[in-house]
N, C-alpha and C positions, 0 to 999 in steps of 0.2 A: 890307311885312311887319311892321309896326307893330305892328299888332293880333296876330299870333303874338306875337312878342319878349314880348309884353304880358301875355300867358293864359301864355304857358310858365316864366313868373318866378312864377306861383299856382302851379306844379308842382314847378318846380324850385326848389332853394335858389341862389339867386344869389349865395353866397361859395364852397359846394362847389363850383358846379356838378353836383351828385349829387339824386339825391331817393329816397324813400320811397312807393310805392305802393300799394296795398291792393284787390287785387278783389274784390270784392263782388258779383260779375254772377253766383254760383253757381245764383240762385234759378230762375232759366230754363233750365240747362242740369242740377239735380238736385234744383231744389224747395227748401224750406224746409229746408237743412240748417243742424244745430248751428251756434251762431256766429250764424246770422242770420235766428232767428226775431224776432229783434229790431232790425232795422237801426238805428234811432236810436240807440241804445244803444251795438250797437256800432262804429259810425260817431264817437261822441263817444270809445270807449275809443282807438280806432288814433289819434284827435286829440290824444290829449291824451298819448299816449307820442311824441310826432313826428312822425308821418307828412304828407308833403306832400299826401299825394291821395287819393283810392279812386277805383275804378272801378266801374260800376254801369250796370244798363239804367232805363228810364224809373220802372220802381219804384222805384229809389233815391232817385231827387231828389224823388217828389211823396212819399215816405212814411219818409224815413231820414236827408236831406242837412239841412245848416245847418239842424236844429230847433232844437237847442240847442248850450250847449258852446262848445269851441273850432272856431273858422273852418277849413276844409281845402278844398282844391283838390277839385274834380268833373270826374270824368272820364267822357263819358258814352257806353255802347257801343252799336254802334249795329249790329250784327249778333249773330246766333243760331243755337242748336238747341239739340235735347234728344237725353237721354240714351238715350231707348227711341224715337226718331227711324230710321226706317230708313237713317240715313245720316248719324250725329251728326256725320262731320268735315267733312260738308256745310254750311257757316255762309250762311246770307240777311240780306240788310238789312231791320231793324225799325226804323228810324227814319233823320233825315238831319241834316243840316249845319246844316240852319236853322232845323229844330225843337231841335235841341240849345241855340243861341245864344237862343232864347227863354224854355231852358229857364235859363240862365243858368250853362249848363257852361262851363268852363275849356281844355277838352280833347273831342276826342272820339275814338273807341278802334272798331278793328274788325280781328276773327280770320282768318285765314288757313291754310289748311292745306299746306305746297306739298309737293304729289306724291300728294294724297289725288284721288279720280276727278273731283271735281266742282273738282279744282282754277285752271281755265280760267275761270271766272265770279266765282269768288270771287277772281280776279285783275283780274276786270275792275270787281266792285264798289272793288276798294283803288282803283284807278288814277279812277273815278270821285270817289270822296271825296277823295283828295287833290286833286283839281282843283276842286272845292266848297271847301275847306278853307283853298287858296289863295286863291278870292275871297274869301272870309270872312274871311281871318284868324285861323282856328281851329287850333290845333295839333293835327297827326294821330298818335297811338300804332299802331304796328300789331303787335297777336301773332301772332307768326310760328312755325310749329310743321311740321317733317318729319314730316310723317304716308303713309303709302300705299302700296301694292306694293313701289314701287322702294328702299323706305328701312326698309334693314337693322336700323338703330340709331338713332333718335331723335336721340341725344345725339353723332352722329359729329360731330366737328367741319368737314366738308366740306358738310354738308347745313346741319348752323347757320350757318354762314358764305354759303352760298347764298341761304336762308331769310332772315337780316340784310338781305345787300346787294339782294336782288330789293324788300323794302321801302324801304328807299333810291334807290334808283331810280328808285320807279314813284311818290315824295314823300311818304314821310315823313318828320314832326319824330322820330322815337322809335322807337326797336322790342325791344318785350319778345319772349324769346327762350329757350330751354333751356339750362344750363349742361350745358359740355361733359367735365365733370368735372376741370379742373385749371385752375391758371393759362397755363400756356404753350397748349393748344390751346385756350384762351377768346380770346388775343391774338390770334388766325388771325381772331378772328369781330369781334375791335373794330378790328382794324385794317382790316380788308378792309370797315369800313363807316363811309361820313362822319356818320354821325348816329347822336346816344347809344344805346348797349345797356346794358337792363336785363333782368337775369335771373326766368324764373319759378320759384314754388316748386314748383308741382307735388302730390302727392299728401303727407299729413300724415307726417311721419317725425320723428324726436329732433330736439331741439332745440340738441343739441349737432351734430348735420350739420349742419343749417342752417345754423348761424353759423361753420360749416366753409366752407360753399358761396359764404356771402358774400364770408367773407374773401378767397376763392381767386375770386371774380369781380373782385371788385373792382382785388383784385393784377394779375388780367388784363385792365385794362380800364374794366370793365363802369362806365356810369354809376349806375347803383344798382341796388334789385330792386323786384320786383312781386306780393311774397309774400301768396298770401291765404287758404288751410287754417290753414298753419304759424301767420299771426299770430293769426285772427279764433277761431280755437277752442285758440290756447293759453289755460290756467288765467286767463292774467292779460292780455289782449292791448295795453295799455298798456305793464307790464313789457316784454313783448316786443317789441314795437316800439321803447322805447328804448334797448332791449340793441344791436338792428339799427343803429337810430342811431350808434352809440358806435364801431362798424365804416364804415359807409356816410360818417355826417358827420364825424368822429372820429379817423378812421383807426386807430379801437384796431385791438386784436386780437379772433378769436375764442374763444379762453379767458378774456379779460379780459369778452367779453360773456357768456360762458358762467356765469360768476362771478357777473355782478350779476342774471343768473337765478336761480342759486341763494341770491341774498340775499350773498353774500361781499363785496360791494362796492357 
């Protein structure tokens, strides 16, 4: 497991053990939105406020990754859909294990939907790449998301805690995940899973939530977050990623990051 240890120290800050993620993979699942008409651009901004990584499909690395700048972790995803897809929580694999490591990714990353209809195949691609992953060496991310008939509430914490540990299980290093809205039923989803949790962000909202949500993951748990509306199309997405920092690697507060948002600190 060499070759993990190896790639997951590009990810992970190895004194926190916490990291900073940044997805980037919006372009396939809603097109060229705000934030990332520009990937090099903004790929160098979430670098240079701290972020250990971003995620991104093969667009990323041949037109957005290490052009310039500061150095960051590549995380590279490796399944899909779109938005006017007859069946967007349907994810397929668009690339694999070995195309990634030639791409010279760090990580590589793929979606899950558990309880969504086609959720039995996209159970079988996780379970396939973690076992590619393992020969390789590659660290596996897996987004894990309660989508589907049976699942009341996105955010219950019995389905995220389900959702966690079935990627745990089936090998992965990581699993980004939904916050459950507090600290005490986020500890139900980190403790019921042996491998780090990071929270996603979700749809664009204040950014004084935000750094509400971290806080209260973090308190619960969580190994970091995997925020990518909130940071990539804030005003200043450097700023905001180090406000993130200041909670994640830090252990400030969320007011105190709130603060240096608005310039107070």
């Amino acid at each position: 497991m060499m070759g993990k240890q190896i790639r997951l120290e590009r990810i992970i800050n190895r004194n926190t053990k916490r990291t900073i993620i940044v997805p980037m993979d919006h372009g396939v699942t809603l097109g060229p939105i705000e934030g990332l008409i520009d990937m090099g651009k903004t790929v160098d901004q979430v670098a240079e406020g701290g972020a250990n990584a971003v995620v991104g499909h093969l667009g990323l690395a041949l037109h957005g990754h290490r052009m310039h700048g500061r150095d960051i972790g590549l995380i590279l995803h490796l399944s899909a859909s779109t938005s006017v897809g007859p069946d967007p929580n349907k994810k397929v694999l668009v690339n694999k294990v070995t195309h990634a490591l030639k791409m010279g990714a760090d990580a590589v990353s793929i979606h899950v939907n558990i309880g969504a209809e086609s959720e039995a195949s996209m159970l079988e691609d996780l379970g396939n790449v973690a076992i590619s992953c393992m020969e390789w060496g590659m660290p596996l991310l897996a987004m894990m998301y309660p989508r589907g008939r049976k699942i009341d509430k996105e955010n219950s914490p019995e389905h995220v805690a389900l959702a966690a540990r079935v990627a745990a299980e089936l090998g992965a290093d990581m699993v980004k995940t939904v916050y459950t809205g507090d600290p005490d039923s986020f500890r139900t989803v980190t403790r019921g899973c042996p491998v780090p949790v990071v929270i996603a962000g979700g749809s664009k909202k204040g950014t004084g939530a935000t750094m509400k949500e971290i806080e209260g993951a973090i308190e619960g748990g969580a190994a970091g977050i995997s925020i990518g509306r909130n940071a990539f199309q804030f005003s200043n997405p450097a700023k905001f990623v180090a406000a993130a920092s200041h909670i994640v690697h830090h252990n400030g507060t969320a007011d105190e990051a709130i603060a240096m948002l608005e310039g107070n600190k």
